[in-house]
PDBQT receptor file of N, H, CA, C and O in Angstrom, charges set to zero:
ATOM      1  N   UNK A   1      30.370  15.782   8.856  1.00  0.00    +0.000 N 
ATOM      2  CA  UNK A   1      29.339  14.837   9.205  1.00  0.00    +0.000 C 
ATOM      3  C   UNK A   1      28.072  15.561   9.646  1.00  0.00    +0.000 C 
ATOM      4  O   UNK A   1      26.982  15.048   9.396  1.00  0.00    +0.000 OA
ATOM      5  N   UNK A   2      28.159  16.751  10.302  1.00  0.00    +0.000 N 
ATOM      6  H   UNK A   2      29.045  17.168  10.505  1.00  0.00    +0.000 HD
ATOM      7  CA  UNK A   2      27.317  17.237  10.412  1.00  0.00    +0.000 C 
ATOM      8  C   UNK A   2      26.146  18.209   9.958  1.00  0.00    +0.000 C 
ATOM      9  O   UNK A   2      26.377  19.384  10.242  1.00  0.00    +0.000 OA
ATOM     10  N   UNK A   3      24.700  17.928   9.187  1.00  0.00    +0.000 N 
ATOM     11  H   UNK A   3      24.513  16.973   8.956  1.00  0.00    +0.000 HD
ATOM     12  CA  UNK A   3      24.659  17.816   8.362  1.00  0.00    +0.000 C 
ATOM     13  C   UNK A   3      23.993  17.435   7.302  1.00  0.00    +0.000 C 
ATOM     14  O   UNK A   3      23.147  17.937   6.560  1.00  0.00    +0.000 OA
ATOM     15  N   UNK A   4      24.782  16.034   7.422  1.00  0.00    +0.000 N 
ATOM     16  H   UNK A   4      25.469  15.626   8.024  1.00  0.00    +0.000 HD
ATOM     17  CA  UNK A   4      24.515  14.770   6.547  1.00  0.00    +0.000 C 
ATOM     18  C   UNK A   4      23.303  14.122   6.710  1.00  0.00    +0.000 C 
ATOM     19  O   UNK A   4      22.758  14.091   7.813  1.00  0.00    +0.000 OA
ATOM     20  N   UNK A   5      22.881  13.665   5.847  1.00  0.00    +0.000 N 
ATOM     21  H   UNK A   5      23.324  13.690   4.951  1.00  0.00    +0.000 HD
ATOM     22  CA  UNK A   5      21.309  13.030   6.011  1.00  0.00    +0.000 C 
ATOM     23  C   UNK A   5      21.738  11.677   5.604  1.00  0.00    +0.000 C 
ATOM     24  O   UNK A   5      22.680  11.248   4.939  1.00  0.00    +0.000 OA
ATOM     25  N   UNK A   6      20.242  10.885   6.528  1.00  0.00    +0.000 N 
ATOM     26  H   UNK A   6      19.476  11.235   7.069  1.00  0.00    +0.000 HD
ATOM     27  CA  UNK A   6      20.254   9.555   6.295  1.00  0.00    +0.000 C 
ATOM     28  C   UNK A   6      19.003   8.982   6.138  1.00  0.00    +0.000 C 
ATOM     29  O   UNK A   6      18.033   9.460   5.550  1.00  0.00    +0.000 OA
ATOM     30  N   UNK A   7      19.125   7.673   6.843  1.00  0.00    +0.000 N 
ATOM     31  H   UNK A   7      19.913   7.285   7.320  1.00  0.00    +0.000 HD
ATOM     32  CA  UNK A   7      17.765   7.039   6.601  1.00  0.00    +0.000 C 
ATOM     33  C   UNK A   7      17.561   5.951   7.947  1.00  0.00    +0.000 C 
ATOM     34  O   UNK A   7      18.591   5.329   8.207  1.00  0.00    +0.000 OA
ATOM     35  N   UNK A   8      16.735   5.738   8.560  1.00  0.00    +0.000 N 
ATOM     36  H   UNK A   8      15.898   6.243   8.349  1.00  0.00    +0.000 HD
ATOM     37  CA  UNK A   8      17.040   4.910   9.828  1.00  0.00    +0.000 C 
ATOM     38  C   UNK A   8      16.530   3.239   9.586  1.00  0.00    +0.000 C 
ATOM     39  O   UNK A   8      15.578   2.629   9.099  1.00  0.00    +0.000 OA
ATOM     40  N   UNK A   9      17.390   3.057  10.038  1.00  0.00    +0.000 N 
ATOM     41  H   UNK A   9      18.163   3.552  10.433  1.00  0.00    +0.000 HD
ATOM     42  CA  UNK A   9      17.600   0.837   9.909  1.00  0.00    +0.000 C 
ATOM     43  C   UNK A   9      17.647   0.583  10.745  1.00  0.00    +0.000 C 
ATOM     44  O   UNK A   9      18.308  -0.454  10.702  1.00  0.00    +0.000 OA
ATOM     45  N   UNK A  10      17.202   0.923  12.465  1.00  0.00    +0.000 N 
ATOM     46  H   UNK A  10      16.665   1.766  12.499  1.00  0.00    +0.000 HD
ATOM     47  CA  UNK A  10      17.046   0.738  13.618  1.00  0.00    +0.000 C 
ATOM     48  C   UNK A  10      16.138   1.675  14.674  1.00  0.00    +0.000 C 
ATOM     49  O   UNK A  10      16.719   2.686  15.067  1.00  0.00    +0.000 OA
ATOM     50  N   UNK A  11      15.407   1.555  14.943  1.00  0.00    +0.000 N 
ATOM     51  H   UNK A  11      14.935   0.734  14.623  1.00  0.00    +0.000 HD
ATOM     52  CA  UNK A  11      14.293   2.396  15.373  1.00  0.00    +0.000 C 
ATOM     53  C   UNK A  11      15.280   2.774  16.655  1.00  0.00    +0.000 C 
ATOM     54  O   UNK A  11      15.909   2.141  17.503  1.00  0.00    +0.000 OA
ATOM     55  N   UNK A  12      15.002   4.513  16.227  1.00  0.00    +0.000 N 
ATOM     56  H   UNK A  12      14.492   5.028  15.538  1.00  0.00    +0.000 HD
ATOM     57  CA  UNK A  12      15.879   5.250  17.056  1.00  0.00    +0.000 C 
ATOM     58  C   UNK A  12      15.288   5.802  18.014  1.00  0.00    +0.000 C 
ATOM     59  O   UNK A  12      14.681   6.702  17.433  1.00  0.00    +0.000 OA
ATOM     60  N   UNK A  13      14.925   5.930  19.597  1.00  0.00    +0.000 N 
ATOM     61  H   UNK A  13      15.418   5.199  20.069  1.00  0.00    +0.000 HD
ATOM     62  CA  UNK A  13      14.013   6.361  20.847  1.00  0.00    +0.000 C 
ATOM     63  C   UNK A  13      14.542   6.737  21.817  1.00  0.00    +0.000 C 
ATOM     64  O   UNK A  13      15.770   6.684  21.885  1.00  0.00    +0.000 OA
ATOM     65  N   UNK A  14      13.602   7.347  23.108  1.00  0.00    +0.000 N 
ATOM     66  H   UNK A  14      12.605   7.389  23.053  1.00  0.00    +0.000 HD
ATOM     67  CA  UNK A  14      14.320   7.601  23.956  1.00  0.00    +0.000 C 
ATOM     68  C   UNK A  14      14.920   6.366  24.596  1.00  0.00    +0.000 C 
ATOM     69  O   UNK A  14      14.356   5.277  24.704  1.00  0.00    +0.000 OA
ATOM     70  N   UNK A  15      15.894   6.617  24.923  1.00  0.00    +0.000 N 
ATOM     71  H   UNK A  15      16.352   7.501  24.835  1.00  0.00    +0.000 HD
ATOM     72  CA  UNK A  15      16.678   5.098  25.995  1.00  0.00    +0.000 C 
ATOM     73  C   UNK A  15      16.995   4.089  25.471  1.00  0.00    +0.000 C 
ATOM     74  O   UNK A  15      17.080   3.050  26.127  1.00  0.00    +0.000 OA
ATOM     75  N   UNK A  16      17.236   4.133  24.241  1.00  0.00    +0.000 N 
ATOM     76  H   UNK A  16      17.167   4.976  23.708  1.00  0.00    +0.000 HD
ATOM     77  CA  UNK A  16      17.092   3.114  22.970  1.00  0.00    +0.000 C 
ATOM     78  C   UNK A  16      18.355   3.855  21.783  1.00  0.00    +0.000 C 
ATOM     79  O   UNK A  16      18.187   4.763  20.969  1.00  0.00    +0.000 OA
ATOM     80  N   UNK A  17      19.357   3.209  22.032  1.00  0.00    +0.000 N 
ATOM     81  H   UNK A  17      19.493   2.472  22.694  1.00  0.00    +0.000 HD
ATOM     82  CA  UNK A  17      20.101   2.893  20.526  1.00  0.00    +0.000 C 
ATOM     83  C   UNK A  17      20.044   2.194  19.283  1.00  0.00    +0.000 C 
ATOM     84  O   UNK A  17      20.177   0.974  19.189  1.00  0.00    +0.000 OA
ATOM     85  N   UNK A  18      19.808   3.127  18.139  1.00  0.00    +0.000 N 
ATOM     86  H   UNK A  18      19.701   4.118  18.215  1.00  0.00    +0.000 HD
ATOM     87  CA  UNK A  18      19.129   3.095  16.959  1.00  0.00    +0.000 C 
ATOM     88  C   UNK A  18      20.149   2.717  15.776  1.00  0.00    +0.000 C 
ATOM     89  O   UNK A  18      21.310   2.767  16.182  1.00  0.00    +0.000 OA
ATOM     90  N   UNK A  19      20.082   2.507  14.994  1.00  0.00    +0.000 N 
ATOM     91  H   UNK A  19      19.139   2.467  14.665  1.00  0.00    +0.000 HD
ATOM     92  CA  UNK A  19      20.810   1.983  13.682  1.00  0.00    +0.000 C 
ATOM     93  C   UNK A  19      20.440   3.127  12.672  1.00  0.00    +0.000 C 
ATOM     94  O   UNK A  19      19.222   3.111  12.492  1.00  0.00    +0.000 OA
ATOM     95  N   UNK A  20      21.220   4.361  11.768  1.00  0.00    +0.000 N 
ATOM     96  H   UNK A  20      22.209   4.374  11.914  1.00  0.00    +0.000 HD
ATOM     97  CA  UNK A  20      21.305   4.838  10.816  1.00  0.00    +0.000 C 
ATOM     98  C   UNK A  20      21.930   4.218   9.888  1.00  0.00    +0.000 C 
ATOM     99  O   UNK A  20      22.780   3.374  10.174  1.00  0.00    +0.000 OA
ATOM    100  N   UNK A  21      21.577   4.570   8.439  1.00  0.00    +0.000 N 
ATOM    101  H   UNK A  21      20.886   5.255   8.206  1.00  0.00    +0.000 HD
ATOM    102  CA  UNK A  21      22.776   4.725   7.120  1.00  0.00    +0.000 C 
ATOM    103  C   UNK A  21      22.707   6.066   6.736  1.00  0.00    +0.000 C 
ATOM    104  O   UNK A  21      21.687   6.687   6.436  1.00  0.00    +0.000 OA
ATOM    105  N   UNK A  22      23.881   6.480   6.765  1.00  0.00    +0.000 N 
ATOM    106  H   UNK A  22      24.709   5.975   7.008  1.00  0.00    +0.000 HD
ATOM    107  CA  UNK A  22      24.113   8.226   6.404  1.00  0.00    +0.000 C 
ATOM    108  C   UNK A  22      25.078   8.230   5.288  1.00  0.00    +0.000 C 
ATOM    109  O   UNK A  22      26.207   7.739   5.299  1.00  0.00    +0.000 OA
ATOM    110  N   UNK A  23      24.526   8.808   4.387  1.00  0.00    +0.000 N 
ATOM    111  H   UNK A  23      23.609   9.207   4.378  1.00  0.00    +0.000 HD
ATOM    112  CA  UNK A  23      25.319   9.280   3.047  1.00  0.00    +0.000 C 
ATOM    113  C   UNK A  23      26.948   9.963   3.903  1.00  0.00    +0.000 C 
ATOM    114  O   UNK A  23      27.067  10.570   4.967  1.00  0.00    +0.000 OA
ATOM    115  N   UNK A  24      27.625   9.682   3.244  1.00  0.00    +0.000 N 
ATOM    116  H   UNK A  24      27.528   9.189   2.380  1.00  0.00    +0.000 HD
ATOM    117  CA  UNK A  24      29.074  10.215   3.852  1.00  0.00    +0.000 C 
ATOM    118  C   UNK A  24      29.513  10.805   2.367  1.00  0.00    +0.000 C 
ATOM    119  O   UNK A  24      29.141  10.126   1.410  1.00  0.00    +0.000 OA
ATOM    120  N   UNK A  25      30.206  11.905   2.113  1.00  0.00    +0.000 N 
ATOM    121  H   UNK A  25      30.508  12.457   2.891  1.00  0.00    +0.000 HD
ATOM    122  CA  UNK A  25      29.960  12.439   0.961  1.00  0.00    +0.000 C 
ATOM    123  C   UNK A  25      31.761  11.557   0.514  1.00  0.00    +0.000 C 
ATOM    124  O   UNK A  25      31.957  10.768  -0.409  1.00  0.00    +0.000 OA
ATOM    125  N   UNK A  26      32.747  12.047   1.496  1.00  0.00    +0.000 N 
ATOM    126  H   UNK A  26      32.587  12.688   2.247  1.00  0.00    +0.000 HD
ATOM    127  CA  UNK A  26      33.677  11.655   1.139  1.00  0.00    +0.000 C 
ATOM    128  C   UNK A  26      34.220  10.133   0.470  1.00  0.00    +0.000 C 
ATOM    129  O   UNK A  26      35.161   9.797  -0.248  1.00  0.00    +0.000 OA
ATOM    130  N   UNK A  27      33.319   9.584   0.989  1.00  0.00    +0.000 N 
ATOM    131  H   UNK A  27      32.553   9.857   1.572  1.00  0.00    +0.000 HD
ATOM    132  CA  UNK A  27      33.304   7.899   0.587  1.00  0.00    +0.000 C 
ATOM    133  C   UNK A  27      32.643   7.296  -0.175  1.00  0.00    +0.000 C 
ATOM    134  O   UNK A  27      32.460   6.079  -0.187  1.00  0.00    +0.000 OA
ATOM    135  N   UNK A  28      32.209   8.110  -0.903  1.00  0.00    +0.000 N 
ATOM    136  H   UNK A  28      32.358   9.098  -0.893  1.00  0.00    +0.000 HD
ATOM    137  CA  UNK A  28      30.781   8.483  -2.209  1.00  0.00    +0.000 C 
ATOM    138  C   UNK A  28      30.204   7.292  -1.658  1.00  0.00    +0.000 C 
ATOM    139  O   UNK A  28      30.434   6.185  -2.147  1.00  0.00    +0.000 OA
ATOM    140  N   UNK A  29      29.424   7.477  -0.607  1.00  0.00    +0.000 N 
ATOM    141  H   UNK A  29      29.237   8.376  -0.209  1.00  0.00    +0.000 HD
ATOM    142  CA  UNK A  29      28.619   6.091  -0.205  1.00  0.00    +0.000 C 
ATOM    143  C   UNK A  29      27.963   5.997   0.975  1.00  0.00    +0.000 C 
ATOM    144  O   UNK A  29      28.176   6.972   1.695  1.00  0.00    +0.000 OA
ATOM    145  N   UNK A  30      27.229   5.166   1.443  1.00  0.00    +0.000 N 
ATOM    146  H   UNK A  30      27.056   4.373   0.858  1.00  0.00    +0.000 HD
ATOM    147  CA  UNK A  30      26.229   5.109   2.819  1.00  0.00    +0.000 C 
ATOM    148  C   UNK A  30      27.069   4.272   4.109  1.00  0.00    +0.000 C 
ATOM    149  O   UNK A  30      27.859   3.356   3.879  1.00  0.00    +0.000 OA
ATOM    150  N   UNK A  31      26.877   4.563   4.916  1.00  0.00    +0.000 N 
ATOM    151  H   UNK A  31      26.235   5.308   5.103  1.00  0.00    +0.000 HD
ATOM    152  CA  UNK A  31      27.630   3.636   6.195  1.00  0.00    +0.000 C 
ATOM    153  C   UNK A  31      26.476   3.871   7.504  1.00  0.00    +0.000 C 
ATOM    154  O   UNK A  31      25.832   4.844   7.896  1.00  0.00    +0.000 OA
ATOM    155  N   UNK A  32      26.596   2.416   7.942  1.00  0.00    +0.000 N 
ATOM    156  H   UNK A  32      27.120   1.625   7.624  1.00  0.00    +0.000 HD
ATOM    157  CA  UNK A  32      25.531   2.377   9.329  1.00  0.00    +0.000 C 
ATOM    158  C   UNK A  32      26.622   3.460  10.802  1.00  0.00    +0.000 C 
ATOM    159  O   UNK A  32      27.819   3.565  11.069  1.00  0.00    +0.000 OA
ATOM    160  N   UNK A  33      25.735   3.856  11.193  1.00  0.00    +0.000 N 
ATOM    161  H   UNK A  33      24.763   3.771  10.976  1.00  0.00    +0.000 HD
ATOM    162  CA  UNK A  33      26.138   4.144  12.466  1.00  0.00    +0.000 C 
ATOM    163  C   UNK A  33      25.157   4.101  14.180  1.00  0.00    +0.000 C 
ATOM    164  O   UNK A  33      23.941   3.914  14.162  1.00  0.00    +0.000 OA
ATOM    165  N   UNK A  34      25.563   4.207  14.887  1.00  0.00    +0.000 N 
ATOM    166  H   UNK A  34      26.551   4.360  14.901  1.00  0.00    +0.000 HD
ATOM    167  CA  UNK A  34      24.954   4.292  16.310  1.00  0.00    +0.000 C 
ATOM    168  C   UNK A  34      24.139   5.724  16.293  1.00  0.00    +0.000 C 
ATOM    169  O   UNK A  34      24.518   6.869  16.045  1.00  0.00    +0.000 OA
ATOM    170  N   UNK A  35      23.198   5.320  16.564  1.00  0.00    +0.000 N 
ATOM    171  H   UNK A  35      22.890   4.390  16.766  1.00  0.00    +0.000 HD
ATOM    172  CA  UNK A  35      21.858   6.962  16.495  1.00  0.00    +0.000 C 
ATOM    173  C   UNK A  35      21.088   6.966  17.465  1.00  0.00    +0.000 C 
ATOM    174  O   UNK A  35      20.245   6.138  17.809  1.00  0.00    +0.000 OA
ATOM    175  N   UNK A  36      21.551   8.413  18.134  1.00  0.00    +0.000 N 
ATOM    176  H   UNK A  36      22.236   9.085  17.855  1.00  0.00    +0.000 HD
ATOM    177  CA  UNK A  36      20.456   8.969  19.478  1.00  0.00    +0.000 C 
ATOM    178  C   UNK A  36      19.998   9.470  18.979  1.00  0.00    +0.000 C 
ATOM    179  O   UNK A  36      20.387   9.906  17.895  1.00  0.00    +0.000 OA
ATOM    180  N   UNK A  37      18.157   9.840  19.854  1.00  0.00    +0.000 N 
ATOM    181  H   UNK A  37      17.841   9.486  20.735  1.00  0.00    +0.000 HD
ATOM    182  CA  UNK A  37      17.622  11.132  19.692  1.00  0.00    +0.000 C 
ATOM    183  C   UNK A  37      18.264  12.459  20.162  1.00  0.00    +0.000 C 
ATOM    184  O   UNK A  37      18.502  12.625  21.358  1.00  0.00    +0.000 OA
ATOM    185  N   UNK A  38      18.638  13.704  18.953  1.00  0.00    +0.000 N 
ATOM    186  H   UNK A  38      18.445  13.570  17.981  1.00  0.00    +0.000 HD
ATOM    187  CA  UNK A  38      19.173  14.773  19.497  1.00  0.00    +0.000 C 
ATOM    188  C   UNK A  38      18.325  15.549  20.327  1.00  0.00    +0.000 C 
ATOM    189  O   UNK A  38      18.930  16.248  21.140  1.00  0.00    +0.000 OA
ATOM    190  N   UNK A  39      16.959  15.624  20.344  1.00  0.00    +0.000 N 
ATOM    191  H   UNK A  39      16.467  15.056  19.683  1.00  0.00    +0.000 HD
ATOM    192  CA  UNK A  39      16.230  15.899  20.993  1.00  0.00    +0.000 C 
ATOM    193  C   UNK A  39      15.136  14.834  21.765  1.00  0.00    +0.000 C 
ATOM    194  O   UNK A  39      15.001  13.661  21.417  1.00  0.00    +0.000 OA
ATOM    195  N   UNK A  40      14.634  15.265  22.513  1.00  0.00    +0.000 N 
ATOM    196  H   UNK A  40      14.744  16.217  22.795  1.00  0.00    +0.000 HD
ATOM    197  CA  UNK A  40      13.180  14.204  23.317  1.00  0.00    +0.000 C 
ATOM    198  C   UNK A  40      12.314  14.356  22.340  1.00  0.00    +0.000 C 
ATOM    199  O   UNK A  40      12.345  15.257  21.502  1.00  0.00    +0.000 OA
ATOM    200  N   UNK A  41      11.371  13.323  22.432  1.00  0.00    +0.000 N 
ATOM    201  H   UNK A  41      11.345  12.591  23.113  1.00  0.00    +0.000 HD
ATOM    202  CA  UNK A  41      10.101  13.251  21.471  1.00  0.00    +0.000 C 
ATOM    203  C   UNK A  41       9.960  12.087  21.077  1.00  0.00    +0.000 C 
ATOM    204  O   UNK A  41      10.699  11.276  21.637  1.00  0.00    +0.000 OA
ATOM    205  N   UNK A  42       9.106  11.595  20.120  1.00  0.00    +0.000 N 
ATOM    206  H   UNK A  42       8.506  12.253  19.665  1.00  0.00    +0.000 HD
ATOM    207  CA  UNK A  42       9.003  10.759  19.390  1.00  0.00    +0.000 C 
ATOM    208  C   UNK A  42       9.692   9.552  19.170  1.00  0.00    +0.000 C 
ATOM    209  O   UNK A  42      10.736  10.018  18.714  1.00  0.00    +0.000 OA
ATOM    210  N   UNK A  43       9.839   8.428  19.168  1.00  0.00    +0.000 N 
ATOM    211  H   UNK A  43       8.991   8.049  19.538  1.00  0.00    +0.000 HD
ATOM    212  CA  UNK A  43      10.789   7.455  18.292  1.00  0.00    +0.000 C 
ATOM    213  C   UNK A  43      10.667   7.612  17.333  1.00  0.00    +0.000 C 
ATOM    214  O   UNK A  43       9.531   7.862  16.930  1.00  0.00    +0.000 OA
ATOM    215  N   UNK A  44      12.267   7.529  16.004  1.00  0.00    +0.000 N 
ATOM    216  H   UNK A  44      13.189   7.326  16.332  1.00  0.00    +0.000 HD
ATOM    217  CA  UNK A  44      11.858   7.262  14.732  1.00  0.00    +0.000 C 
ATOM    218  C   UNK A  44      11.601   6.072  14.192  1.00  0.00    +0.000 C 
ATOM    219  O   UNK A  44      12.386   5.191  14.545  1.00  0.00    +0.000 OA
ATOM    220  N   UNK A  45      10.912   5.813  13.585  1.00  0.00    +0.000 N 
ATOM    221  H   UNK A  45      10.274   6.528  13.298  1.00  0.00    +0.000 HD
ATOM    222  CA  UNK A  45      10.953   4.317  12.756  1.00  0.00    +0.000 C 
ATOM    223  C   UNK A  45      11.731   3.971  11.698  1.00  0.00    +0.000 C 
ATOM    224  O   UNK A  45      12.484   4.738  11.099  1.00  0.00    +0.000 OA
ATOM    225  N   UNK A  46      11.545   2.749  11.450  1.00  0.00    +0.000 N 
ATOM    226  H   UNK A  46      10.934   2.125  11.937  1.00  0.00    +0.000 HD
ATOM    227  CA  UNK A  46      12.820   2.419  10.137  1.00  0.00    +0.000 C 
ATOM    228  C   UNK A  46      11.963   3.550   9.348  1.00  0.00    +0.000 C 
ATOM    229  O   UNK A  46      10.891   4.143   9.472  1.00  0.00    +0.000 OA
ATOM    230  N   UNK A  47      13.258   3.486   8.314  1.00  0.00    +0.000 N 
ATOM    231  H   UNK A  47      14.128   3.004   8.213  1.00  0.00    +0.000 HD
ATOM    232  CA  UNK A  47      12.489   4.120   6.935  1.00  0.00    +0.000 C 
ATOM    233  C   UNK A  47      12.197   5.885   7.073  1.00  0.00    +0.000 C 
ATOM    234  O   UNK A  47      11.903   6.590   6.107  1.00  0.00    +0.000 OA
ATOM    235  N   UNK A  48      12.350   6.371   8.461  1.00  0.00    +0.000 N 
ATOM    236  H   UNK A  48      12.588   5.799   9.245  1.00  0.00    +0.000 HD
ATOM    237  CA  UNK A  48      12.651   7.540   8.530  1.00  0.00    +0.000 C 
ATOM    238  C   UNK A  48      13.598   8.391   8.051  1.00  0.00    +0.000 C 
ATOM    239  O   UNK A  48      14.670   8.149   8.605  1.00  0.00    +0.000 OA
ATOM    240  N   UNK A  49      13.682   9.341   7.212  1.00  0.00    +0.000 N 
ATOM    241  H   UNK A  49      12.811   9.537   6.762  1.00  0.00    +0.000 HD
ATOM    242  CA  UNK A  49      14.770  10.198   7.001  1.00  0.00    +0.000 C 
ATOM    243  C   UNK A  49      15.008  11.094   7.832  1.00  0.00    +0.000 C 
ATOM    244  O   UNK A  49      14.073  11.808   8.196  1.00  0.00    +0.000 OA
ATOM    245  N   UNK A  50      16.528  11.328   8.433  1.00  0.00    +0.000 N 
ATOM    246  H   UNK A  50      17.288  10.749   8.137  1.00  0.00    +0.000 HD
ATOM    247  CA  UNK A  50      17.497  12.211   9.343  1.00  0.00    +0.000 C 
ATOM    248  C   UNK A  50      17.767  12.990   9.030  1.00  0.00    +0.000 C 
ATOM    249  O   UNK A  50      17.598  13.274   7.845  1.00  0.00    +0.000 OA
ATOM    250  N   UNK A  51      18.517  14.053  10.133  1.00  0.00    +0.000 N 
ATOM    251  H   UNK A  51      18.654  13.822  11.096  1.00  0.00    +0.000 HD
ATOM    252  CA  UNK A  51      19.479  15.017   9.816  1.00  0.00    +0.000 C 
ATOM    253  C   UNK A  51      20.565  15.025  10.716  1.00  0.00    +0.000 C 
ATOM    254  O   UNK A  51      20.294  15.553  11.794  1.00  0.00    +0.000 OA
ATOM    255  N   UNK A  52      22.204  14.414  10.541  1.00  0.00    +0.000 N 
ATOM    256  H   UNK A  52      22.424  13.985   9.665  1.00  0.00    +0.000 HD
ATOM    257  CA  UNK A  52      22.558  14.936  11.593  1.00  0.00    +0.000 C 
ATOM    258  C   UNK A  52      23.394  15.841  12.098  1.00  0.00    +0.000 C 
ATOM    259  O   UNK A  52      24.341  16.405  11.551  1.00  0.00    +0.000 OA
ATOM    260  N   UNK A  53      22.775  15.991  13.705  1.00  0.00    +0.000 N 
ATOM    261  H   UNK A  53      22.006  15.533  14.150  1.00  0.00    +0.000 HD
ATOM    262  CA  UNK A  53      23.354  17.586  14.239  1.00  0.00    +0.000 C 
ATOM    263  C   UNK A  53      24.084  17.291  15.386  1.00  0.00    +0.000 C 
ATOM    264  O   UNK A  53      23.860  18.009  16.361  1.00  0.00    +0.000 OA
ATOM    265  N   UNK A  54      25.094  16.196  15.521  1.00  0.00    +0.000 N 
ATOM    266  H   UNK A  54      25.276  15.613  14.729  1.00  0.00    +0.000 HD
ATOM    267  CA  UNK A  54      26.120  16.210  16.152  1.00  0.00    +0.000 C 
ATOM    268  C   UNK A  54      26.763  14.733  16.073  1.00  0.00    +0.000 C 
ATOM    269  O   UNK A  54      26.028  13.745  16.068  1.00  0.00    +0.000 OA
ATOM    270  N   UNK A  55      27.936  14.643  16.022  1.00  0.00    +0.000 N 
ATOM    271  H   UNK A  55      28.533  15.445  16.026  1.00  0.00    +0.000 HD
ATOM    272  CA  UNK A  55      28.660  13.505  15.167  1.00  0.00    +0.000 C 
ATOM    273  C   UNK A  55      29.905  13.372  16.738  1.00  0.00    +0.000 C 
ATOM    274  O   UNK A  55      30.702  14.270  17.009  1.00  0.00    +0.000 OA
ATOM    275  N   UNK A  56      29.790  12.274  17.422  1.00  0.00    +0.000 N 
ATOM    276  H   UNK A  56      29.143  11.545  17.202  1.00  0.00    +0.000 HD
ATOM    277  CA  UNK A  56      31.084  11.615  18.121  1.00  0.00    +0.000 C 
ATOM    278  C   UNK A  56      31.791  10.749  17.652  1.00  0.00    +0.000 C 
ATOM    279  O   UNK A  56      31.433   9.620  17.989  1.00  0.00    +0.000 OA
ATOM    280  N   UNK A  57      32.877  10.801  16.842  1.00  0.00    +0.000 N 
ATOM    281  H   UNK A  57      33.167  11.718  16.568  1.00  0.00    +0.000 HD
ATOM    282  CA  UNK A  57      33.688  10.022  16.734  1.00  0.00    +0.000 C 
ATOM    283  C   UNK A  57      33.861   8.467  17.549  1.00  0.00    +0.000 C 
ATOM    284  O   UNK A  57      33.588   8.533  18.748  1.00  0.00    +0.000 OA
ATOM    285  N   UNK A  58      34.301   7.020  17.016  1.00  0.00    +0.000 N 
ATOM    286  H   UNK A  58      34.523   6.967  16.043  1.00  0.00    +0.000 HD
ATOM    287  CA  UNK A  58      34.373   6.681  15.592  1.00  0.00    +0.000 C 
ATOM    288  C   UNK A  58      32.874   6.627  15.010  1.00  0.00    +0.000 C 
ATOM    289  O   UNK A  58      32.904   7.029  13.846  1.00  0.00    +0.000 OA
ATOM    290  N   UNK A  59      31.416   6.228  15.460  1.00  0.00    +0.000 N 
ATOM    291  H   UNK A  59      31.392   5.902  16.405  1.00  0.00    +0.000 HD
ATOM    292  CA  UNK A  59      30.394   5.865  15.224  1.00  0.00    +0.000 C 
ATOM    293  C   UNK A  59      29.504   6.539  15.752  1.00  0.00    +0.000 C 
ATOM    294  O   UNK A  59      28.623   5.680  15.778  1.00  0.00    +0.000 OA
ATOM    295  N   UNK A  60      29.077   7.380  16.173  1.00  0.00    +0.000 N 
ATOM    296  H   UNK A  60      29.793   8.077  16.152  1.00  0.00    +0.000 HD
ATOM    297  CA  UNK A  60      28.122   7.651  16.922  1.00  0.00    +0.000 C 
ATOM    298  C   UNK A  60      27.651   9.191  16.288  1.00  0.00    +0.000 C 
ATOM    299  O   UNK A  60      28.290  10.236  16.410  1.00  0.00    +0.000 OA
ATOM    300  N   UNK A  61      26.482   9.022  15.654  1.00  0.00    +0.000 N 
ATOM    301  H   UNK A  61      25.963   8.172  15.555  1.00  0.00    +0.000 HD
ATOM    302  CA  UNK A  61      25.556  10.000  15.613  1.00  0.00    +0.000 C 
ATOM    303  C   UNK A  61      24.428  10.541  16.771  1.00  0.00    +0.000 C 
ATOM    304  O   UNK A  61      24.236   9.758  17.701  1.00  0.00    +0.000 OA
ATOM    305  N   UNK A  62      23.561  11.999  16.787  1.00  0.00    +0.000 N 
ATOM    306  H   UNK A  62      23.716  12.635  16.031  1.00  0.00    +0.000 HD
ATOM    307  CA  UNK A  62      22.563  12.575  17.176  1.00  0.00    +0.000 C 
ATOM    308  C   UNK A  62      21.783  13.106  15.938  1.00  0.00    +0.000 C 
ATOM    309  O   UNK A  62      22.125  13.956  15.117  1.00  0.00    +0.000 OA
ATOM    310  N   UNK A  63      20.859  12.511  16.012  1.00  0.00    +0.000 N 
ATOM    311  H   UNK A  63      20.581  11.820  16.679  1.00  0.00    +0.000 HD
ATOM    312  CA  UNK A  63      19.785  12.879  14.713  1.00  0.00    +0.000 C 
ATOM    313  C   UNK A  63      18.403  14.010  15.095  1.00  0.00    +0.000 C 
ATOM    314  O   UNK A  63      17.833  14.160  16.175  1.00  0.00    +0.000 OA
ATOM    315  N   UNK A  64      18.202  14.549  14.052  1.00  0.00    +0.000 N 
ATOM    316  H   UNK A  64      18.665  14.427  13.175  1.00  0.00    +0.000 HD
ATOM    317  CA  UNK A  64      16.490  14.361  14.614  1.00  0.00    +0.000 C 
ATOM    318  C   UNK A  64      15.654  14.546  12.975  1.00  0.00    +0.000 C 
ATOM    319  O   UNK A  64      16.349  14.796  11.991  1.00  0.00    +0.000 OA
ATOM    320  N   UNK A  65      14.134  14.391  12.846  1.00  0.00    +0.000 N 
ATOM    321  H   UNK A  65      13.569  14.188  13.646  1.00  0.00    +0.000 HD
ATOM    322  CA  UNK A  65      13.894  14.254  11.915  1.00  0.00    +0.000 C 
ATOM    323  C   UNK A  65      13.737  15.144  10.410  1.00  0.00    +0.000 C 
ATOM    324  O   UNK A  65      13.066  16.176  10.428  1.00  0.00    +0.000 OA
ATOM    325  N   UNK A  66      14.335  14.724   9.228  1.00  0.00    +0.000 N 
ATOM    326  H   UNK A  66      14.880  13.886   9.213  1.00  0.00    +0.000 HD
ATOM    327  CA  UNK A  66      14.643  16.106   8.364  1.00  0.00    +0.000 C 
ATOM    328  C   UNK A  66      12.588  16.930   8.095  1.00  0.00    +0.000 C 
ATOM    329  O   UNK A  66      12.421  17.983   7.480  1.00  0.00    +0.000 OA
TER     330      UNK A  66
């Protein structure tokens, strides 16, 4: 998972839980997940493309921008 790039469907910020779809390679396909900022900065907006760099099991991504 880690990695994997996506695209954001929930504006992802500080203090604010965000909505990704991340290509999952194994499932030849996209799935939403829960997305923090991996770092401080910026909010992303929809329509942003990810990268992510740390994956918690069942749902939960840390992104930041590719």
């Amino acid at each position: 998972m880690v990695g994997a790039t996506g695209r954001v469907t929930g504006r992802v910020g500080a203090g604010l839980v965000g909505e990704v779809m991340v290509h999952v390679a194994e499932r030849q396909g996209s799935e939403a997940f829960l997305a923090y900022l991996a770092v401080p900065g910026e909010a992303l907006e929809r329509g942003c493309q990810v990268v992510v760099v740390e994956y918690q099991p069942p749902r939960t991504v840390y992104v930041v921008p590719l």
